[in-house]
LUMMARKE-471574 format. One record per residue (C-alpha): residue number from 1; residue in three letters; x, y, z. Coordinates in steps of 0.2 Angstrom, whole numbers, plus 5000, padded with zeros to 4 digits. Layout:
% LUMMARKE-471574
num,residu,east,north,up
NUM,ALA,X,Y,Z .
...
//
This chain:
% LUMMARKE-471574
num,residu,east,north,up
1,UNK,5121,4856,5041 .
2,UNK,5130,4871,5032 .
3,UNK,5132,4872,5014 .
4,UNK,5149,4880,5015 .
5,UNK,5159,4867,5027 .
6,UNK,5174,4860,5016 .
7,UNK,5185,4876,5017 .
8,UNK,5183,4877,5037 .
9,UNK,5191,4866,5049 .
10,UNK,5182,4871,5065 .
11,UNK,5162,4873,5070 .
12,UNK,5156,4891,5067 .
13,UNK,5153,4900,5086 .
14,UNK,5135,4897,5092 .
15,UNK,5134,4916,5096 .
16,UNK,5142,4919,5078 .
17,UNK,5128,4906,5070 .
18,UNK,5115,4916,5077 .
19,UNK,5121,4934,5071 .
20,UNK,5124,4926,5055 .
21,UNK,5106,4916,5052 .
22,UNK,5091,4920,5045 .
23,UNK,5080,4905,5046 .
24,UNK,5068,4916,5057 .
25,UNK,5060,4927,5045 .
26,UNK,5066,4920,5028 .
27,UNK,5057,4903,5034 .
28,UNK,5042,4911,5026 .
29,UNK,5050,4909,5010 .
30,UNK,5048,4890,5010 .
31,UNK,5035,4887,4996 .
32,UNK,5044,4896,4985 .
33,UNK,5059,4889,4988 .
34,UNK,5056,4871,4985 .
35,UNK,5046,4880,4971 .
36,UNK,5061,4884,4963 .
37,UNK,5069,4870,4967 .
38,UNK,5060,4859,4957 .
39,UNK,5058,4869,4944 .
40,UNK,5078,4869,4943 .
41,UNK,5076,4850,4944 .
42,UNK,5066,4848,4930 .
43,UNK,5076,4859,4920 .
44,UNK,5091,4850,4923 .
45,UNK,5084,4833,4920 .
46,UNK,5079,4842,4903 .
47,UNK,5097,4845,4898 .
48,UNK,5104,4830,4905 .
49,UNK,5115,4835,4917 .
50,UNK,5104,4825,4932 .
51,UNK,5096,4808,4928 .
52,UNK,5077,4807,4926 .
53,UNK,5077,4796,4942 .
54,UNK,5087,4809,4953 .
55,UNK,5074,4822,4946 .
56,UNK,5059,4809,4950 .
57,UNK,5067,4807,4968 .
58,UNK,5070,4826,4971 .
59,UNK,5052,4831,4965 .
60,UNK,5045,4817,4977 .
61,UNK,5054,4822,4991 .
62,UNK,5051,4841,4988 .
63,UNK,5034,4840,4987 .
64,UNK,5035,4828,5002 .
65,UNK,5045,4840,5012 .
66,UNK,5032,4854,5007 .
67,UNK,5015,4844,5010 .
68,UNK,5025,4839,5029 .
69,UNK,5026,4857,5032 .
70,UNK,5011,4864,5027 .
71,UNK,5001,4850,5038 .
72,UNK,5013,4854,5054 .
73,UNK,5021,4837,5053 .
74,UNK,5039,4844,5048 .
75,UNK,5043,4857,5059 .
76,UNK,5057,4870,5053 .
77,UNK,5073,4868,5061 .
78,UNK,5076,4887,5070 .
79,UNK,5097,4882,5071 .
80,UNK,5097,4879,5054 .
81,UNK,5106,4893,5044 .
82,UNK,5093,4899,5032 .
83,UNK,5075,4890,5025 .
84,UNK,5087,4885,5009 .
85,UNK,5100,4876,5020 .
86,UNK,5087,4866,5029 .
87,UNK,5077,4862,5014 .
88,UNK,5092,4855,5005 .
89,UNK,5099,4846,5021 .
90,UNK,5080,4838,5025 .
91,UNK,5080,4832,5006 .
92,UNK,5095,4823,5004 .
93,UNK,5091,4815,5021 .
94,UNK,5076,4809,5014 .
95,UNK,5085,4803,4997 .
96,UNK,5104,4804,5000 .
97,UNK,5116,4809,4985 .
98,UNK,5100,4813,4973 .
99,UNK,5097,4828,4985 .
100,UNK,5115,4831,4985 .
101,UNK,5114,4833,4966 .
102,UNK,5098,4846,4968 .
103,UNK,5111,4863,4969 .
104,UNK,5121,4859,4953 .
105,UNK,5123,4874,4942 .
106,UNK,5115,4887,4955 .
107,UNK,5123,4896,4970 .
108,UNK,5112,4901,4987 .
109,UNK,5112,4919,4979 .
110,UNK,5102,4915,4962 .
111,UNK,5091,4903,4975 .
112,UNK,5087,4918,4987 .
113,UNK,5086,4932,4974 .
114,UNK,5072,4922,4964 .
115,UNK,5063,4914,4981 .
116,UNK,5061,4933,4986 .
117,UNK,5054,4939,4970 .
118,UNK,5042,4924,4970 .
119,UNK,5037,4928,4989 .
120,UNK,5036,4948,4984 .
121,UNK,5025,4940,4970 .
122,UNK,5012,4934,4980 .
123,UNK,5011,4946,4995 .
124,UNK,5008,4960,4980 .
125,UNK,4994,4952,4973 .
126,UNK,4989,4951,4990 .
127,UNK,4988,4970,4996 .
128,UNK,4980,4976,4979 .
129,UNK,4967,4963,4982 .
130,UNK,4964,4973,4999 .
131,UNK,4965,4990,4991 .
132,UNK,4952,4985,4979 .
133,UNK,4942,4978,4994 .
134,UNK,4946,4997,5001 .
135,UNK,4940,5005,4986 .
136,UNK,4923,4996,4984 .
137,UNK,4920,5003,5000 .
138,UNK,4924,5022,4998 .
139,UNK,4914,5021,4981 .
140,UNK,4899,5015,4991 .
141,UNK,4901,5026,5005 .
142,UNK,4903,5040,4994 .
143,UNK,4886,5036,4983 .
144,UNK,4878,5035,4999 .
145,UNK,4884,5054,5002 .
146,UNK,4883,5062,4987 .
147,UNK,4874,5076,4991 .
148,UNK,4877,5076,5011 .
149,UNK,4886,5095,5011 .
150,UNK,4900,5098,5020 .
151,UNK,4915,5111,5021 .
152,UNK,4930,5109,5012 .
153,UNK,4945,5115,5020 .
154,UNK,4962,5121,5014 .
155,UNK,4975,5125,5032 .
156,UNK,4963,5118,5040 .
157,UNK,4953,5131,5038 .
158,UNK,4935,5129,5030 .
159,UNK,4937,5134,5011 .
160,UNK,4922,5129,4999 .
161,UNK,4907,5120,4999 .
162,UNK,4909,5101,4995 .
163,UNK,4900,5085,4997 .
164,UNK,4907,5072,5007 .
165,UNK,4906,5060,4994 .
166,UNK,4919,5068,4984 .
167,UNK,4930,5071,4999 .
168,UNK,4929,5052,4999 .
169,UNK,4932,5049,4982 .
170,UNK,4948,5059,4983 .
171,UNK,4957,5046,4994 .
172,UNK,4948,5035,4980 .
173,UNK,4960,5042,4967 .
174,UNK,4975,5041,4979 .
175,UNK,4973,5023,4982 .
176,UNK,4968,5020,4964 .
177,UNK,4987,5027,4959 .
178,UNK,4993,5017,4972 .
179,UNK,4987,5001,4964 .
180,UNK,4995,5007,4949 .
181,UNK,5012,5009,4955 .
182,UNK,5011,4989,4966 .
183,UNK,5005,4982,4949 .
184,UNK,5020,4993,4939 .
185,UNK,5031,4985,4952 .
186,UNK,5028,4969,4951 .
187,UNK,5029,4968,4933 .
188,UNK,5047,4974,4933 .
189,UNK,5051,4964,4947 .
190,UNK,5045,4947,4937 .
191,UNK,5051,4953,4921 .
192,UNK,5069,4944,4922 .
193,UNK,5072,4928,4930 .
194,UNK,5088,4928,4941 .
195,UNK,5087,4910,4943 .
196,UNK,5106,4904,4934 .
197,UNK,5115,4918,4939 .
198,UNK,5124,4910,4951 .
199,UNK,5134,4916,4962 .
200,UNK,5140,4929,4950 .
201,UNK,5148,4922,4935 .
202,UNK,5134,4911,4930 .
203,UNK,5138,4894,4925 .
204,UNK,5149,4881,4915 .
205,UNK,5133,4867,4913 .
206,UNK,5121,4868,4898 .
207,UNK,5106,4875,4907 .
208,UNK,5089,4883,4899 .
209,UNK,5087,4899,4907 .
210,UNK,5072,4902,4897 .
211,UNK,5064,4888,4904 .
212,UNK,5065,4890,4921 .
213,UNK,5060,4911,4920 .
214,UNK,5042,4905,4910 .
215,UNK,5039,4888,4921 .
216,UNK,5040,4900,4937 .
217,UNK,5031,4915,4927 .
218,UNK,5045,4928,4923 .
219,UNK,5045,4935,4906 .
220,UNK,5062,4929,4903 .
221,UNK,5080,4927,4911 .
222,UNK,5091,4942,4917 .
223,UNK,5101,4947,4906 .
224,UNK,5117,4951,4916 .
225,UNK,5121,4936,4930 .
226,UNK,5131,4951,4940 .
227,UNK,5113,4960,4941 .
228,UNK,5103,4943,4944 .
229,UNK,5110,4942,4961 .
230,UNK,5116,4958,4964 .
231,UNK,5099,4968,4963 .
232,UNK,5088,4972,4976 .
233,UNK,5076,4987,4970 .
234,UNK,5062,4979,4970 .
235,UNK,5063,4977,4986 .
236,UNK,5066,4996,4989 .
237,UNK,5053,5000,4974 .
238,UNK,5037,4987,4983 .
239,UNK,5043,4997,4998 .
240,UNK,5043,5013,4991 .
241,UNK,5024,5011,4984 .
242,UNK,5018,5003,5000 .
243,UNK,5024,5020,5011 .
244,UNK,5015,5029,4997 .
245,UNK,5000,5021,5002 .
246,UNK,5003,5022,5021 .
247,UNK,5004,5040,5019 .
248,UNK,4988,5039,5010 .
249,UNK,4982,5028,5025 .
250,UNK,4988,5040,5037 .
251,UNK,4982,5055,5030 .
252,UNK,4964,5047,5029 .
253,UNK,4966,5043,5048 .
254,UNK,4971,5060,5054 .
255,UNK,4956,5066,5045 .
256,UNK,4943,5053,5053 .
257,UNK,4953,5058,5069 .
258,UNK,4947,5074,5069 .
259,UNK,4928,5070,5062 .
260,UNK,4925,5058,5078 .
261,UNK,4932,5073,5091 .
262,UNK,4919,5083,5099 .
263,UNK,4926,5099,5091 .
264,UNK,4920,5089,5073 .
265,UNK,4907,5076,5076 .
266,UNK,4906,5073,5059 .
267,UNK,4908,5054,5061 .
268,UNK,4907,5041,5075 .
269,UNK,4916,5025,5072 .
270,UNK,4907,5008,5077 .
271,UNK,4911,5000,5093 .
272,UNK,4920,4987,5085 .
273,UNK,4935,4999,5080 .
274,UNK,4938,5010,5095 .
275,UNK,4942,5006,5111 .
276,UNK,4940,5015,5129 .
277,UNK,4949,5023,5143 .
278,UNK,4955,5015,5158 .
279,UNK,4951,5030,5168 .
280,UNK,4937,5041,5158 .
281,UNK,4921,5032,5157 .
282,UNK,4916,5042,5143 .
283,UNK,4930,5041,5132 .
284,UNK,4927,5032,5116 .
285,UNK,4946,5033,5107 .
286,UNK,4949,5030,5087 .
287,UNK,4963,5019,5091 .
288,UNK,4964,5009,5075 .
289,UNK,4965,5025,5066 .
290,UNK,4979,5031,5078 .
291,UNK,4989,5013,5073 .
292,UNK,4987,5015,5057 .
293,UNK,4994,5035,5057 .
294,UNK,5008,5029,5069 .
295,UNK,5011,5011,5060 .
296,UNK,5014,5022,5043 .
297,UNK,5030,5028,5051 .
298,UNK,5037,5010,5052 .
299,UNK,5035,5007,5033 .
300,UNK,5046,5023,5029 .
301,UNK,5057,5016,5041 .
302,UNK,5057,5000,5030 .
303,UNK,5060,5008,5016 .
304,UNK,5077,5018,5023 .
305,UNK,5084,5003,5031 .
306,UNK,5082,4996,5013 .
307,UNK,5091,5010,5004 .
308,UNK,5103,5013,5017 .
309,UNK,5109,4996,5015 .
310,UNK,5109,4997,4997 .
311,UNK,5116,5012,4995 .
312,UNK,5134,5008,4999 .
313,UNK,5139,4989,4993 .
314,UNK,5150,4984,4978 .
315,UNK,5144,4971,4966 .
316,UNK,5140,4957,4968 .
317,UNK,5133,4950,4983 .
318,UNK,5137,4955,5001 .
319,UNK,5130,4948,5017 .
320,UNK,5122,4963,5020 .
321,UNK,5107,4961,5009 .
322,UNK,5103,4948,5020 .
323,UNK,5093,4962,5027 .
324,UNK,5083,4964,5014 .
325,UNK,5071,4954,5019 .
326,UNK,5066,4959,5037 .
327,UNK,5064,4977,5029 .
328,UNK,5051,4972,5015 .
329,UNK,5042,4958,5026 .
330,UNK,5039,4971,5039 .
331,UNK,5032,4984,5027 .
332,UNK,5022,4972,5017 .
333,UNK,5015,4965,5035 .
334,UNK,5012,4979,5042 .
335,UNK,5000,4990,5026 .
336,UNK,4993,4973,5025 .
337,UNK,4988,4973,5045 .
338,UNK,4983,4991,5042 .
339,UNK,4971,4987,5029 .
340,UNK,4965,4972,5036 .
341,UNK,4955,4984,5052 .
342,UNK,4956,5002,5042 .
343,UNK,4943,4993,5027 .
344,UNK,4928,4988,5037 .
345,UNK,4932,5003,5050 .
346,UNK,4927,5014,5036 .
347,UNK,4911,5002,5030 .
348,UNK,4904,5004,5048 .
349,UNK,4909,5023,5052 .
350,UNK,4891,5032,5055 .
351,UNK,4892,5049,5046 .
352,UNK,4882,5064,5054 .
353,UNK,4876,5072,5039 .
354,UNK,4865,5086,5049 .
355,UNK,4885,5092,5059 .
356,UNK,4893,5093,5041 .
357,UNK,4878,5104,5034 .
358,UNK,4879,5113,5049 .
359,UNK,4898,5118,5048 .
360,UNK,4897,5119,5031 .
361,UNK,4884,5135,5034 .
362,UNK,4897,5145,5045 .
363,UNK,4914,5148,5041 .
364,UNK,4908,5159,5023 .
365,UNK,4913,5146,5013 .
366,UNK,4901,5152,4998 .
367,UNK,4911,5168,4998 .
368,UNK,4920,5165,4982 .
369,UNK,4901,5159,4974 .
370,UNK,4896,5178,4980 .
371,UNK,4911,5185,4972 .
372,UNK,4907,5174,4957 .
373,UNK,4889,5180,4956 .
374,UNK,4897,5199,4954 .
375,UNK,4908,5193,4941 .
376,UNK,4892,5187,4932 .
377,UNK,4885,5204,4933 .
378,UNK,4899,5210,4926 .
379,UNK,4912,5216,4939 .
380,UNK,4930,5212,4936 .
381,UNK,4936,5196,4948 .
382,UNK,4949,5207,4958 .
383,UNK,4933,5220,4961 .
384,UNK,4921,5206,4968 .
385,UNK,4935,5198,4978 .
386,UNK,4936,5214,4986 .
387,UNK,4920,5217,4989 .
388,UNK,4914,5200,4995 .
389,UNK,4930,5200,5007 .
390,UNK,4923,5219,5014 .
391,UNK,4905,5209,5017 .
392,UNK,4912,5196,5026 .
393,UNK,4920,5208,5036 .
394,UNK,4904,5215,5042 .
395,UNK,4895,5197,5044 .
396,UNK,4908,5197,5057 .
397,UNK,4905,5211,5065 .
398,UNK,4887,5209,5065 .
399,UNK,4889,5190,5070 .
400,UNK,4878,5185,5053 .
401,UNK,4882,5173,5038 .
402,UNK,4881,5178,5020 .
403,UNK,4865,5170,5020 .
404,UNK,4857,5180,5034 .
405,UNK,4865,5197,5029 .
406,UNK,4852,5209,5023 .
407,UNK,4850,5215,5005 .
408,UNK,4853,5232,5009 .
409,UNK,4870,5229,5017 .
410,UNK,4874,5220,5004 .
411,UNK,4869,5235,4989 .
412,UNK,4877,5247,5000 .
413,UNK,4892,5239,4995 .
414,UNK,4888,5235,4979 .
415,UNK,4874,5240,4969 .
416,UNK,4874,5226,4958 .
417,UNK,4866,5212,4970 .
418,UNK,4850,5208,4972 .
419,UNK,4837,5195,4977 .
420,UNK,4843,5181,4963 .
421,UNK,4861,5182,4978 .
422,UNK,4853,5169,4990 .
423,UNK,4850,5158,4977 .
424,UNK,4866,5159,4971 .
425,UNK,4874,5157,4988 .
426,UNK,4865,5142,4995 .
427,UNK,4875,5128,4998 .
428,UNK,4868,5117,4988 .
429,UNK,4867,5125,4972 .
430,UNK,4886,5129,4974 .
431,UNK,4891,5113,4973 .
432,UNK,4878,5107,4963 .
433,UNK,4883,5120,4952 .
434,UNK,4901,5113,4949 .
435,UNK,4898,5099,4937 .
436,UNK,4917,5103,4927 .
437,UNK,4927,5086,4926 .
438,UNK,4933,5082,4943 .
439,UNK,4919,5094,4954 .
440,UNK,4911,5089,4969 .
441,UNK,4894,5090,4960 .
442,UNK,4884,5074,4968 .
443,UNK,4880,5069,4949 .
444,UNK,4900,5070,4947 .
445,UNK,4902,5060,4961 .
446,UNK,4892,5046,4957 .
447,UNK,4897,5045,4941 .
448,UNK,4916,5042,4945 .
449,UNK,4913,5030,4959 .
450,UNK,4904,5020,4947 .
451,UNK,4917,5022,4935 .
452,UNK,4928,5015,4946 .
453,UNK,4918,5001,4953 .
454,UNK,4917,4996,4935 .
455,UNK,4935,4995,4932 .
456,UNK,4938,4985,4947 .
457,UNK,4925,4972,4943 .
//
């Protein structure tokens, strides 16, 4: 069945029907579809412009078509055109003109424009409900490591003393922004109701837009029918926060990349979430950390396709936004696949706290708390960077650490140090010492993951 047969006088080409359909990924939309379908019954029942007893056969059959799906017993037609085309066709099967009455006052393009919000709807609530799952798992991985020392880096070189708790937490706060923007999203995207648009031009009939945008959860209609059907940036905007978060995702799996190879050993990942070699017996690889960094590049994929299609079409519809969907589905699947084995990975991850405090103690990371302890003494910054950077120089060359080198070398720099150094350059009391907002103090740490825990409960 086509929606659109009067004006031709000829079947479509088979090989044409098949460019031209979409019934293989916008199937998904079916819930929503018969969703909005009888909400649009209802409201024109409401304004008289259907009989009550076409509305009672439509809603019937809808929520008959729906319940057959969902149990297996109706099976999805793949020739059809497009989910909207075979639910329309398999309804007025079932009741004959009544269905036929179903698309008065509404045009395919209001249809799909509100059954893709909807879907978007759902499959939002969906990831922030993983990345809150996420979250409550680096807050309590990073209360357990609080005070397990390790070294900061900055190029990849070691930088400052931290604790791995608040190297945590800072993917904490990433993901936390990234919840922000999904919720932002979807509140604009179901803030006008493109359902009544039409195809462009609205309609003649006495429909109640407002109706329709609260029954199916929008603040209210749009306001401009051209836009209605025209508009796809929430698609790109959904699409845009989900790339954010994989390149959170993907940041976070290089990192755990290089804390489970030999040259780190600063975490092993469970059995569960790596996998072998088919040659090396001794291989244990971080594969679901390597998908995730590799998977992130199909989501920015997503979102180009999504502008690029966009970027070039007049108002209103065009076929082209029939793309839309693949792009955005694909996205949404895949950060949702990615969070699905990234979450518990991290839960299970065994963290080797004795490694991190031993890199931490090489690399003279507490050189700017030795410069810092001149500065207390009274020696301008500039003065004790110097200096401290001339000490390190000689650890160096004497193969030492700051906390090994003799007093005496270090007065024979600078006569202001003395025994009260090495308390101020162990590790611990560096970062135990850095209690400003936002510091890696343990205290700090366990403070903001509990604030957080507390906002997500």
């Amino acid at each position: 069945m086509k929606l659109w047969t009067g004006r031709f006088s000829k079947e479509i080409d088979k090989k044409t029907n098949d460019f031209n359909s979409s019934i293989s990924f916008d199937q998904r939309m079916y819930k929503e579809d018969i969703t909005g379908s009888m909400v649009h019954a209802t409201m024109l029942a409401a304004q008289g412009i259907i009989s009550k007893k076409d509305e009672e056969q439509i809603l019937k059959g809808l929520k008959g078509i729906l319940e057959e799906i969902e149990n297996g017993k109706l099976v999805i037609d793949p020739e059809a055109e497009d989910i909207h085309t075979f639910i329309e066709g398999e309804l007025t099967k079932r009741i004959g003109d009544a269905g036929k009455r179903l698309h008065t006052s509404r045009s395919r393009n209001d249809q799909v424009a509100l059954d893709l919000r909807l879907t978007l709807a759902h499959e939002v609530n969906a990831v922030v409900t993983q990345l809150e799952e996420l979250l409550v798992v680096l807050c309590k991985q990073a209360k357990k490591y609080s005070d397990v020392v390790m070294p900061g880096y900055t190029h990849l070189q070691r930088a400052q003393p931290i604790v791995f708790g608040h190297h945590l937490l800072a993917y904490a706060e990433m993901f936390l922004r990234d919840l922000s923007r999904l919720k932002d999203a979807k509140s604009r995207m179901m803030n006008a109701c493109p359902l009544g648009s039409g195809a462009l031009a609205g309609t003649t009939y006495d429909i109640d837009r407002n109706m329709t945008a609260k029954t199916l959860g929008f603040d209210g209609p749009s306001q401009n029918s051209i836009d209605g059907v025209s508009d796809r940036d929430f698609c790109i905007e959904i699409s845009s926060a989900l790339s954010i978060i994989m390149v959170h995702l993907s940041r976070f799996s290089e990192e755990i990349i290089l804390w489970c190879s030999y040259e780190f050993q600063f975490i092993e990942l469970d059995d569960a979430f790596s996998t072998g070699s088919s040659i090396m017996p001794q291989k244990k690889n971080p594969d679901i950390a390597e998908l995730v960094r590799g998977k992130s590049g199909r989501v920015f994929g997503d979102l180009m396709t999504l502008l690029t299609v966009m970027k070039g079409i007049p108002l209103a519809y065009n076929k082209d936004m029939q793309e839309d969907k693949e792009a955005i589905f694909d996205a949404v699947d895949t950060a949702k696949m990615c969070l699905t084995a990234f979450t518990p990975m991290l839960d299970t991850m065994k963290v080797k706290t004795e490694n991190m405090r031993k890199a931490a103690a090489g690399g003279f990371i507490n050189a700017t708390d030795c410069a810092d302890f001149l500065v207390n003494k009274g020696l301008p910054f500039r003065d004790a960077y110097k200096v401290t950077g001339e000490l390190v120089a000689l650890c160096i060359e004497k193969n030492l650490t700051l906390e090994t080198l003799p007093l005496e070398e270090y007065k024979a720099v600078c006569d202001l140090f003395d025994e009260d150094l090495y308390t101020a350059i162990n590790l611990e009391k560096c970062v135990n010492d850095r209690t400003c907002i936002g510091g890696p103090a343990p205290q700090n740490v366990i403070n903001r993951a509990t604030e957080i825990e507390n906002d997500l409960s």
